[in-house]
N, C-alpha and C positions, 0 to 999 in steps of 0.2 A: 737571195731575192726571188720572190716569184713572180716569175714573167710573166706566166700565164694568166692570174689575177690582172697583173698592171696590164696585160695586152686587152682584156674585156673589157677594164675599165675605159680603154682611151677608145677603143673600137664604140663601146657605148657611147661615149660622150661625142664623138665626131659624129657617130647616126644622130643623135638630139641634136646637133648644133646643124647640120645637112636640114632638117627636118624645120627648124625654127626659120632657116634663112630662107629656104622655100613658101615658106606661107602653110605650109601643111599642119602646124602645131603652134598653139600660141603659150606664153608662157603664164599666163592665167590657168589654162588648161592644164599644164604642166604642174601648176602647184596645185593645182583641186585633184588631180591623180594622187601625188604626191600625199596630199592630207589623207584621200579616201585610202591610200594604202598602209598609213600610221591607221586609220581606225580601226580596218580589217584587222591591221596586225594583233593591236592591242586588245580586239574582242575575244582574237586565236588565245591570245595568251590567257585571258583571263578565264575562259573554258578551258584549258587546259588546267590551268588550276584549281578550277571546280572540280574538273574530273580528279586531277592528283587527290585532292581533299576525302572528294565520296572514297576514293581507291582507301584511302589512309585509315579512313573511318567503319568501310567493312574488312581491313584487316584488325583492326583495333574489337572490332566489334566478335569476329572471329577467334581472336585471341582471349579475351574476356571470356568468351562461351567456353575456348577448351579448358579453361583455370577453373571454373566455373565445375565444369563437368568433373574436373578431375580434384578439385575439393569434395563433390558431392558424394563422390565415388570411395574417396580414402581417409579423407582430413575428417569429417563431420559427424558424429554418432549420431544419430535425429534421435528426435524422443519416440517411442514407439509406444503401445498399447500391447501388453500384454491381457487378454482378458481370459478370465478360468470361466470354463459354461457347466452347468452343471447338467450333467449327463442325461436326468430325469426330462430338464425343462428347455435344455438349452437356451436359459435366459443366461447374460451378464450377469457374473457376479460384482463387475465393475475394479477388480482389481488391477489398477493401471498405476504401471510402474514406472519412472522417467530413467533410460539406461544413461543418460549423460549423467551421472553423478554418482558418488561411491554410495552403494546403500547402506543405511545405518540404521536400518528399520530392523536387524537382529539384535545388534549391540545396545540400540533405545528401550528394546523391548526385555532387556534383563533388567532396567532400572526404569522400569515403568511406576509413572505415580500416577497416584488415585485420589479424589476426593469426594465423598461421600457414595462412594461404591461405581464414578465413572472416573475413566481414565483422562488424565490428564494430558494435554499438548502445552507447551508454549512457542509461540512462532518467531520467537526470537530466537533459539538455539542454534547454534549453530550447525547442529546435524542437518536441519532442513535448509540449510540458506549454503552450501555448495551447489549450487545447483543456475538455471535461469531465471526462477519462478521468482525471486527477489518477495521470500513470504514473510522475510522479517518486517518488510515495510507493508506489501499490502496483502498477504497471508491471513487477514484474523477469520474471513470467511468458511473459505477452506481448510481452514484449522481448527475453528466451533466444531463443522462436521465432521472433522473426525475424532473428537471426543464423542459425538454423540454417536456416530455410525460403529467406532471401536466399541462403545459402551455399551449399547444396544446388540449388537450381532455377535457378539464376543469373538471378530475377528480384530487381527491387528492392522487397521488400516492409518497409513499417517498422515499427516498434513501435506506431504510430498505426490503422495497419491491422490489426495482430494485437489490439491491443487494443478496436477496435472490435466486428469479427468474432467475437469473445470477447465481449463486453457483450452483443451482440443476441444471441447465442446463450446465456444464462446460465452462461457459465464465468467471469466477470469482472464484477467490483463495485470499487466504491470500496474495499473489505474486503480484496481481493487475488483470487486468482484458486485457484480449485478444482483441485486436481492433475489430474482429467481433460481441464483444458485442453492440456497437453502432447500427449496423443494424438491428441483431437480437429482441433487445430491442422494437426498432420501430415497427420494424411488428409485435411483439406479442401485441401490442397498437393501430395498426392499423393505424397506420403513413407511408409517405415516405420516404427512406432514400436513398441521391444517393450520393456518394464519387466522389468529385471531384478534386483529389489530390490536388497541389495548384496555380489551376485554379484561381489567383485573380479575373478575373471580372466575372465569376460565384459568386465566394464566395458574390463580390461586390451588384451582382446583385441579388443576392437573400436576403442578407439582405437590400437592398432598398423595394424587396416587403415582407419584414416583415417577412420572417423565418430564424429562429435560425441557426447555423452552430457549432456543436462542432468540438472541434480541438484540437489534439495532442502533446500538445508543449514539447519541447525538453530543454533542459540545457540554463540558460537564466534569465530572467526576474521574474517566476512564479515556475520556478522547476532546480531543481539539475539532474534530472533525464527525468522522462516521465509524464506528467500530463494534463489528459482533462480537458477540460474545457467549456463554450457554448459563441459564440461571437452573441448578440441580436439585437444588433442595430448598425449604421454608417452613418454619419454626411459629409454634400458637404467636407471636406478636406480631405476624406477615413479615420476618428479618428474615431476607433470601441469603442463601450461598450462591458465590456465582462461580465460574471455572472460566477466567478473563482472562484469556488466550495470551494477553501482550504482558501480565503480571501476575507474577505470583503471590507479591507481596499484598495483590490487591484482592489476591481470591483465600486470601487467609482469613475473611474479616467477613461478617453478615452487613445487609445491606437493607434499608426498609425500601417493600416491594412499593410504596410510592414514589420513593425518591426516582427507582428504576425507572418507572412511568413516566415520573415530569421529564427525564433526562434521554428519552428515548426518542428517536429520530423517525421521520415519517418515510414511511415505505412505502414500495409497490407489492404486488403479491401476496396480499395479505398481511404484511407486516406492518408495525415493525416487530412483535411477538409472532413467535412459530412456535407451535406444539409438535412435537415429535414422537411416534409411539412405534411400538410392534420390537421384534425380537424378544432377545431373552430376557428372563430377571434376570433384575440386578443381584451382585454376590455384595453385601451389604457387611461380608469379612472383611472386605476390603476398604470401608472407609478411613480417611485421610484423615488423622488422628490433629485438630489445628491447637497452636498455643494458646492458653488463657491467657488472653489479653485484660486487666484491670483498668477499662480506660470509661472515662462518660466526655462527650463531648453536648455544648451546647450552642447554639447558635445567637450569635450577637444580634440586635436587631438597632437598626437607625443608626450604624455605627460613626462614629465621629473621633476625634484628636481624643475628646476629655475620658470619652468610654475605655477606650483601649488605653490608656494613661491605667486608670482606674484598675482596669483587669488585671494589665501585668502587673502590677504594681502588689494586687493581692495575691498575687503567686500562680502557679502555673504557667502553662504556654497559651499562646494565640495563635491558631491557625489561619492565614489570609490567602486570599483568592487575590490574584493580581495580576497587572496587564504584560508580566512579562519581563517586563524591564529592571526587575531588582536584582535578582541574584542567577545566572546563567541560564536567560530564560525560561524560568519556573515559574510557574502562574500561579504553584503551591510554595509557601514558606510557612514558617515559624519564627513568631517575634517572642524569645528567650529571656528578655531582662529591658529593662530603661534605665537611663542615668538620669543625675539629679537635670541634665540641661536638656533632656529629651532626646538623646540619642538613643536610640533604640537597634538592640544585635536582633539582626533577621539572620537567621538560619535556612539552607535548604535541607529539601526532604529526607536528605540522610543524615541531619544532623552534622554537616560539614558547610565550612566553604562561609564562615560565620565572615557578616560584616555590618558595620553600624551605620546609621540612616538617622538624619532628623527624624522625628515623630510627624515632622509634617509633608515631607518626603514619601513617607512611606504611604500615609492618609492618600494622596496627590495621587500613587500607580495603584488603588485599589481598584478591584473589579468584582462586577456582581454573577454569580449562578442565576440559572433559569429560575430559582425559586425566590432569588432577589436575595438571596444571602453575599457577604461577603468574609464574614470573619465568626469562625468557632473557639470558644474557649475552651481551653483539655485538658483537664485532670486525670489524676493514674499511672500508675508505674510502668515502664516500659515501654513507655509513649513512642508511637510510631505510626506514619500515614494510612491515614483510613479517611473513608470517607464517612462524616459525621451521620450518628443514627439519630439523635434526638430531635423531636418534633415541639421541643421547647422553646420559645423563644425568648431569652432573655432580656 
């Protein structure tokens, strides 16, 4: 037992009770002490535990900073800039390398492909997508230019590069890339670049004297959205080659330079056509040798139930533009055959994945291009996705 506690207490309690019987302290007064010392108390406490908090919050904060630092330090390769100067000018040659990711810019460059005398990228491979830069999704920028910049300077610069040099420089995000990257690009390579909206016989005439043109394109043929591209070459009927960074299958095939035009997106900086010049010629040994394709496509007009009844029915396939919702959102199919009740096999683009549809079903999720088309009929052996050239309209 402790005495000394219970001797305070009674000693305490017999001076208050002395105190009250005298007249000297009333017990009103006694409880308004009483509360004002529960207030004091409980304001102590409650600064106290502000102060405990802030203590907690710059150890926490402290701690954060040494993790912090000691990732910075040992865990983190940052992407760096390596730039080569050239000795004479001491200008950038703009060769900037990203050291977070295994390079593969030797092993790419033994199976380098070419189409029509420039080098090819696609930003889908996986050689360029190890990395942060995520260029298979929004890469096509950064990766135009370096078909043209490899093409032009006859160095091997990759899409890993351009898209780097573009990130540190804010023309390139995860989001995609700022149309002023095209120009920017060029002059850091020491190229031309002149925006010639969609000045056809510029575009025309510059790819007759053999420079590239990337271009913008808009909802369409090649994209849902926004997506560069480089147009290389163009043949006496104005049918372009293109080097369409997200497809190979789609740069195997000429394309009429108006379609290019209607289907091209509106830019800033002069686009959405950029002309491109300066460097070397091109080595014209090296063009991309494409399959003969036997195909004619013609475009349906006013289409309806009884039209497409009619076409497949006379043979061939039907290519349709659609809103998506048929066959694993593909907005491209192929109607294959009808039965006698109108069941129609739609095919996707690969010619797989076949499944049948009322005829009025199908009619119900059509959709129209910028030129008001929705559906091409395609003759020819070896049928295969391309974007229709004929300005026929049946």
């Amino acid at each position: 037992m402790n005495f000394k506690k219970i001797y305070k207490k009674t000693a305490f309690g017999l001076m208050l009770s002395l105190l009250i019987l005298s007249g000297s302290i009333s017990v009103p007064a006694i409880r308004d002490a009483q509360a004002k010392t529960k207030e004091v108390t409980a304001d102590r406490k409650k600064k106290n535990a502000i102060d405990d908090i802030e203590q907690i919050v710059k150890e926490v904060d402290q701690a954060t900073s040494d993790v912090t630092s000691i990732i910075d330090a040992s865990k983190v390769k940052k992407i760096t800039n390596e730039v080569n100067k050239d000795a004479s000018t001491g200008r950038s040659s703009g060769g900037v390398v990203a050291k977070v990711y295994k390079d593969h810019s030797g092993e790419m460059k033994k199976k380098k492909e070419t189409i029509h005398g420039f080098v090819y990228f696609n930003q889908t491979d996986k050689e360029w997508n190890d990395n942060g830069y995520q260029i298979r999704h929004s890469g096509c920028g950064p990766t135009s230019m370096a078909v043209v910049i490899s093409s032009l300077t006859g160095k091997w610069v990759t899409p890993v590069e351009t898209a780097a040099w573009a990130y540190e420089h804010h023309y390139y995000s995860a989001a995609g890339s700022k149309h002023s990257v095209v120009n920017a690009l060029a002059t850091e390579y020491g190229l031309t670049c002149e925006g010639v909206g969609r000045n056809k016989s510029r575009i025309k005439k510059a790819l007759q004297e053999g420079n590239p043109v990337v271009v913008l394109m808009g909802p369409g043929y090649f994209t849902k959205g926004g997506h560069f591209m480089v147009l290389v070459d163009i043949d006496d009927e104005d049918n372009v080659t293109v080097a369409d960074v997200a497809s190979r299958k789609r740069s195997s095939y000429k394309y009429a330079l108006d379609s290019i035009i209607s289907q091209s997106k509106g830019a800033t900086n002069g686009g959405p056509f950029w002309i491109i010049s300066g460097g070397k010629e091109l080595d014209e040994t090296t063009v991309w040798q494409r399959d003969e394709v036997s195909l004619s496509y013609q475009s349906l007009k006013n289409v309806n139930a009884v039209k497409l009844r009619k076409c497949i029915r006379e043979g061939g396939e039907v290519m349709l533009l659609t809103d998506g919702q048929l066959i694993g959102k593909q907005h491209f199919v192929y109607l294959v055959g009808i039965e006698s009740n109108d069941m129609v096999m739609v095919m996707d683009t690969n010619y797989q994945n076949g499944r049948q549809y009322p005829l009025s079903e199908v009619v119900k999720h059509m959709s129209k291009d910028v030129t008001g088309i929705s559906a091409w009929k395609v003759k020819g052996e070896n049928v295969d996705f391309l974007m229709p050239l004929s300005k026929n309209a049946l």
